[in-house]
Backbone as ProteinMPNN parsed JSONL, in Angstrom:
{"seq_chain_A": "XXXXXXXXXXXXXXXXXXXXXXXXXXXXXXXXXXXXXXXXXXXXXXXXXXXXXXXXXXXXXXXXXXXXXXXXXXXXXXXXXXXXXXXXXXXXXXXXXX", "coords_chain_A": {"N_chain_A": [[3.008, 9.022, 5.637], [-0.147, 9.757, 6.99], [-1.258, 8.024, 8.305], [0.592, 6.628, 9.845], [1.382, 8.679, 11.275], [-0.905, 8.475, 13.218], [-1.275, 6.155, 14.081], [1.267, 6.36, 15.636], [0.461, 8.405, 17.842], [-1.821, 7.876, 18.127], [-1.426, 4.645, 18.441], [-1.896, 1.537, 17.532], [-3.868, -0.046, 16.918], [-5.956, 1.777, 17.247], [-4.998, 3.088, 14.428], [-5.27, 1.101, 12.812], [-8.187, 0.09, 11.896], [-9.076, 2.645, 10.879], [-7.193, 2.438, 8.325], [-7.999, 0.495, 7.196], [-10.625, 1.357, 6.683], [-10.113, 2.898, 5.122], [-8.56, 2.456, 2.539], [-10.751, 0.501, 1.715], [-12.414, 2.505, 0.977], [-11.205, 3.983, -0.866], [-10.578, 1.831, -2.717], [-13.597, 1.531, -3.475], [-13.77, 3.62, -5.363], [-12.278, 3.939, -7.178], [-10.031, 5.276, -6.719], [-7.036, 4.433, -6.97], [-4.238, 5.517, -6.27], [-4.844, 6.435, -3.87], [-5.459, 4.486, -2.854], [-3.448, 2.136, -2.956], [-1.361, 3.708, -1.414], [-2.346, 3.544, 0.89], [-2.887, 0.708, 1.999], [0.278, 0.224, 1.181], [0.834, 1.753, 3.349], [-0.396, 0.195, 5.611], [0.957, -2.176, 5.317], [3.655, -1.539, 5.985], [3.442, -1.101, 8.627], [2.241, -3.55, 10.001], [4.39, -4.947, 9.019], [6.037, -3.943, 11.049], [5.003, -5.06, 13.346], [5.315, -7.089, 13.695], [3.764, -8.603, 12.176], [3.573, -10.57, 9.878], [2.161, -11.953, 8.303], [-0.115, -10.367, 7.564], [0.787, -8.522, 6.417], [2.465, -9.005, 4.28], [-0.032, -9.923, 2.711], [-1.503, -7.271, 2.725], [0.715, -5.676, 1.671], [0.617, -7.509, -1.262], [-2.144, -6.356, -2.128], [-1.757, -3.876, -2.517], [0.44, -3.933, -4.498], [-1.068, -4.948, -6.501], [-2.556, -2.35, -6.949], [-1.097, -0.692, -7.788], [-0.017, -2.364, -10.074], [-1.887, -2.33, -11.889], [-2.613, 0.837, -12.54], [-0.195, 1.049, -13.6], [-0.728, -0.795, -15.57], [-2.103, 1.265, -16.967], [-0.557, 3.217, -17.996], [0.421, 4.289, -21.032], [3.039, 4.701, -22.401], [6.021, 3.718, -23.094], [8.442, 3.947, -21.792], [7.748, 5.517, -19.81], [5.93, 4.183, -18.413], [8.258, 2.098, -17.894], [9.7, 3.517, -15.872], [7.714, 4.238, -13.761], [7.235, 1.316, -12.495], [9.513, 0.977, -11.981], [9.745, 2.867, -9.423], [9.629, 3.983, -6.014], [7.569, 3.021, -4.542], [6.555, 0.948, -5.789], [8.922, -1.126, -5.993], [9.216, -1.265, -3.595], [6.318, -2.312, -2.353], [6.212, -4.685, -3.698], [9.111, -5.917, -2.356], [8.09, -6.162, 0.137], [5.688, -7.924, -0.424], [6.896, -10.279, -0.962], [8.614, -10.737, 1.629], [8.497, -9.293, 3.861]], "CA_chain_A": [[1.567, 9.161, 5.525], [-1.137, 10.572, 8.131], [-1.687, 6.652, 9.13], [1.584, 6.01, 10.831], [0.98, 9.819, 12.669], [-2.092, 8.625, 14.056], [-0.851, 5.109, 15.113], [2.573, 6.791, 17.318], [-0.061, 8.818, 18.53], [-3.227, 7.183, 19.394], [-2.027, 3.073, 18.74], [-1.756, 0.927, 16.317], [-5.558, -0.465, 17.445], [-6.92, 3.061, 16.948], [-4.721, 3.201, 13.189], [-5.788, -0.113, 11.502], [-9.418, 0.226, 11.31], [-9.702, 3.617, 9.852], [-6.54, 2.885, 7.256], [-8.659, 0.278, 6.361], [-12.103, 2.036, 5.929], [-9.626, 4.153, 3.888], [-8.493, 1.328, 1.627], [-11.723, -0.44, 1.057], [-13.253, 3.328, 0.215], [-10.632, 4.023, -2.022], [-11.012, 1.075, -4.134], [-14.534, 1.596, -4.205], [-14.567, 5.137, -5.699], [-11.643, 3.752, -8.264], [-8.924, 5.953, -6.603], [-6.098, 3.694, -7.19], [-2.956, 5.827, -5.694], [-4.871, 6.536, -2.051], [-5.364, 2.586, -2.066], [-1.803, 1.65, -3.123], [-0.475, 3.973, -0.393], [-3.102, 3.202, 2.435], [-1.918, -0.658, 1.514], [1.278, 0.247, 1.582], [1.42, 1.81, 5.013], [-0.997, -0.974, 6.283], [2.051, -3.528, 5.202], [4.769, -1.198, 7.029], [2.738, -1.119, 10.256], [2.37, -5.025, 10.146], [5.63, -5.443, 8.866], [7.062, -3.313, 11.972], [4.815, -5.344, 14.628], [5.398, -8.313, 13.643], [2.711, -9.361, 11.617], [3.964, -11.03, 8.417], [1.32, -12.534, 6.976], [-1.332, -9.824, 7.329], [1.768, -7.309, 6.042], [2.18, -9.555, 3.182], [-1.18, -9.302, 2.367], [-1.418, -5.618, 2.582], [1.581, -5.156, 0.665], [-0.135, -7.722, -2.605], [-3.127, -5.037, -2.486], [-0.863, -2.48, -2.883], [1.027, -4.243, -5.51], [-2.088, -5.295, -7.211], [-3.352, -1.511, -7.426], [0.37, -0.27, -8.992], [0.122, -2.934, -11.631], [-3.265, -1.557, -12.138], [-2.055, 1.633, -12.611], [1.199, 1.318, -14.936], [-0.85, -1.119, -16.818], [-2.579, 1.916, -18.058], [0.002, 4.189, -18.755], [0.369, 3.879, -22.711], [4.319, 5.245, -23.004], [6.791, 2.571, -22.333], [9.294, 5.004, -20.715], [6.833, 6.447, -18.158], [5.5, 3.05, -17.828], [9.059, 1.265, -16.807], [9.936, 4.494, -14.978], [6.469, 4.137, -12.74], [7.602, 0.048, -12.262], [10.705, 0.993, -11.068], [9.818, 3.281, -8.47], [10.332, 3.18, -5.157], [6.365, 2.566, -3.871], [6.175, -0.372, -6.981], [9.764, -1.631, -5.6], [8.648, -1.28, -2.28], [5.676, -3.215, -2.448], [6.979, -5.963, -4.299], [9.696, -6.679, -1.676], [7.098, -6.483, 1.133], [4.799, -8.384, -0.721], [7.4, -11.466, -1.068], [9.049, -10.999, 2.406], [7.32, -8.866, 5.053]], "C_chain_A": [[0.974, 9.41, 6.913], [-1.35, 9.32, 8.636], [-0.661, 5.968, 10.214], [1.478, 7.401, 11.895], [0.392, 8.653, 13.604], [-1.678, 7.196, 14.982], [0.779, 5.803, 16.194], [1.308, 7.895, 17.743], [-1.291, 8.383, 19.426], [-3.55, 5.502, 19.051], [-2.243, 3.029, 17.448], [-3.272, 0.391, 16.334], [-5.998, 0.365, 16.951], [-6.585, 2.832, 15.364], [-5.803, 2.182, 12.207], [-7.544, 0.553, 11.291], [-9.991, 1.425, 10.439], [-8.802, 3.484, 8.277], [-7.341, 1.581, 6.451], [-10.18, 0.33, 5.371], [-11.234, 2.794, 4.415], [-9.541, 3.167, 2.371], [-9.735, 0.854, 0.906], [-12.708, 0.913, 0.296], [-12.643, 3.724, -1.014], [-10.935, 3.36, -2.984], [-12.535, 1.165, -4.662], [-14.753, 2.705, -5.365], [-13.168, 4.79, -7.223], [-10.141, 4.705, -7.933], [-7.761, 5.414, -6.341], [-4.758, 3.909, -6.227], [-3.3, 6.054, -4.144], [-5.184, 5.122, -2.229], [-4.428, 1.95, -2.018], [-0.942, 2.328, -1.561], [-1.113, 3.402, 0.899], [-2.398, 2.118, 2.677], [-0.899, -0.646, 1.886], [1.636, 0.643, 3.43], [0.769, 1.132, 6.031], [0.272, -2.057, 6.236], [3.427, -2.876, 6.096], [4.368, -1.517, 8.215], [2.491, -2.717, 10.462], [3.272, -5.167, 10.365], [6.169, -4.899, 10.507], [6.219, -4.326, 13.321], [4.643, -6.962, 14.229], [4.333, -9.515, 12.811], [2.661, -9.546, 9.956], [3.064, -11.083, 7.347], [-0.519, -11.449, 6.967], [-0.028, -8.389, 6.191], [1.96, -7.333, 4.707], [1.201, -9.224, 1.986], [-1.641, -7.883, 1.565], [-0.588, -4.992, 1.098], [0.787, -5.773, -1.491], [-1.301, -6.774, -3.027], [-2.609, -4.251, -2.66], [0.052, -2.82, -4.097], [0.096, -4.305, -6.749], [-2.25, -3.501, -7.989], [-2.057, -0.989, -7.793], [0.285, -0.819, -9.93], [-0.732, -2.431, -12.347], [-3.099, -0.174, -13.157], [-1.119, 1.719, -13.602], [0.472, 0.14, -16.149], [-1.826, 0.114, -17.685], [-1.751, 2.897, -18.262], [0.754, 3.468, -20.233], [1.843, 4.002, -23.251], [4.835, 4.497, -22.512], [7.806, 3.085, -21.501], [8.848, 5.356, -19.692], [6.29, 5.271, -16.983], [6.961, 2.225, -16.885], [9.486, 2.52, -15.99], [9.246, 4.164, -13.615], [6.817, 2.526, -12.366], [8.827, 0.094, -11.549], [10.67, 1.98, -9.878], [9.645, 2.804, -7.4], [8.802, 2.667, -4.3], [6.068, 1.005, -4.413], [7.713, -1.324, -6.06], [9.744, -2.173, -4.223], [7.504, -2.893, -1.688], [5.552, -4.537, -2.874], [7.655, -6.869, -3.159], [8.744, -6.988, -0.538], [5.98, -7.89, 0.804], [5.356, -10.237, -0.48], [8.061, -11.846, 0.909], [8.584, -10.988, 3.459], [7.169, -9.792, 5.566]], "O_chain_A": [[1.675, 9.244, 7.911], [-1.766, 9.459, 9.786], [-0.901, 5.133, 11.086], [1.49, 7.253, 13.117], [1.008, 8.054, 14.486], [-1.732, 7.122, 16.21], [1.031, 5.514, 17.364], [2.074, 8.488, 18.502], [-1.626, 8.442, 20.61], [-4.633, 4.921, 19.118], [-2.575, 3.834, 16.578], [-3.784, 0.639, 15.243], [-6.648, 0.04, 15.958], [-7.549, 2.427, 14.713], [-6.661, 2.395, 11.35], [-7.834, 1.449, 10.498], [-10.918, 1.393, 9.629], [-9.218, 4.038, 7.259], [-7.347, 1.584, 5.22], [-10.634, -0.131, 4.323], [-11.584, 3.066, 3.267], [-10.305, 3.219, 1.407], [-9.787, 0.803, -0.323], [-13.504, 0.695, -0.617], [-13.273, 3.829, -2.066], [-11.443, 3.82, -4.007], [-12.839, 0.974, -5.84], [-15.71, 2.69, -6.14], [-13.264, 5.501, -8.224], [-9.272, 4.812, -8.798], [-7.24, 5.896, -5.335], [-4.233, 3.004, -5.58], [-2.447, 5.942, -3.263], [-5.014, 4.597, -1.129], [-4.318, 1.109, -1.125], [-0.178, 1.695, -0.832], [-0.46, 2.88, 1.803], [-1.402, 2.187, 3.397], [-0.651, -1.326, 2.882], [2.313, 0.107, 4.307], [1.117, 1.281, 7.203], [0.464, -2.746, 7.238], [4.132, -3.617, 6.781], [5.054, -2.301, 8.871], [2.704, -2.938, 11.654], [3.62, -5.481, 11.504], [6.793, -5.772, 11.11], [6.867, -4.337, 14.368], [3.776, -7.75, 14.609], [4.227, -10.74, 12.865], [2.009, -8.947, 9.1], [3.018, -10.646, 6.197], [-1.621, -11.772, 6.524], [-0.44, -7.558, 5.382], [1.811, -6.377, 3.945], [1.356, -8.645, 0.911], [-1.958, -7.58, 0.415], [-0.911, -4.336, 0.108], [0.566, -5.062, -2.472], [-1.4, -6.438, -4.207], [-3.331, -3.48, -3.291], [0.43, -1.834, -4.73], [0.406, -3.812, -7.834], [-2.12, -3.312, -9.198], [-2.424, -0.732, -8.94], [0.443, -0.153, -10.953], [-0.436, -2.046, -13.479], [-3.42, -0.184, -14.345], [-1.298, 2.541, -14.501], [0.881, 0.083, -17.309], [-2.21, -0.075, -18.838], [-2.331, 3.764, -18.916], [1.411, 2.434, -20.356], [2.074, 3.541, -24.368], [4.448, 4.231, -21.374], [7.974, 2.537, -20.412], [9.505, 5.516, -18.664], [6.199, 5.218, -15.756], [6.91, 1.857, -15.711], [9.653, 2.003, -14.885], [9.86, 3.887, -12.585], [6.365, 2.565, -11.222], [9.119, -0.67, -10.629], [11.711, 1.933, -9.222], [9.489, 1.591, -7.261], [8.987, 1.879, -3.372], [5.542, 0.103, -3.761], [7.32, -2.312, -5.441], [10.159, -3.265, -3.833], [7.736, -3.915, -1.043], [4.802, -5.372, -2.369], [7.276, -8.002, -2.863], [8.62, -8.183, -0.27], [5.583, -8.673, 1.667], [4.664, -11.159, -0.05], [7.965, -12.974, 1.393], [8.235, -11.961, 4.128], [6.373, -9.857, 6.503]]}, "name": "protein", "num_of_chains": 1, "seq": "XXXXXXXXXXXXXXXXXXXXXXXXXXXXXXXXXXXXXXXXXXXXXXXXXXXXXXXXXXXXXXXXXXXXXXXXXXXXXXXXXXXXXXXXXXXXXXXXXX"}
């Protein structure tokens, strides 16, 4: 994602605050998959500097807006398909370890 560019380029300081304007606009406007990923690469960029329990964090908002998500797909195939991928898998382990 365009959020880990911008932090090896201009700082992890410069990154956070816009990936989380991004996040908090996302959820407002209901766009579920740019808030799951923002989330998500807010919990890598923790996770990588050491910051567990904000990474943590990050990662449950990003888990939150996947469950979100596969709880509305209606086909049970598409649905455990979308549960087992690797952003839903992802977020999960981050969410518990990170």
């Amino acid at each position: 994602m365009e959020g880990k560019g911008l932090a090896a380029t201009q700082g992890l300081e410069a990154a956070l605050p816009l990936l989380r304007r991004i996040e908090t606009r996302a959820r407002e406007l209901g766009a579920r998959p740019l808030e799951w990923r923002t989330a998500l690469t807010l919990a890598d960029l923790h996770r990588e500097t050491g910051r567990g329990e904000e990474a943590r964090a990050a990662a449950a908002r990003a888990l939150e807006a996947l469950e979100d998500v596969a709880r509305g797909i209606d086909e049970a195939p598409l649905r455990a398909s979308f549960e087992a991928s690797e952003p839903m898998v992802r977020a999960r382990a981050l969410a518990q370890r990170a």
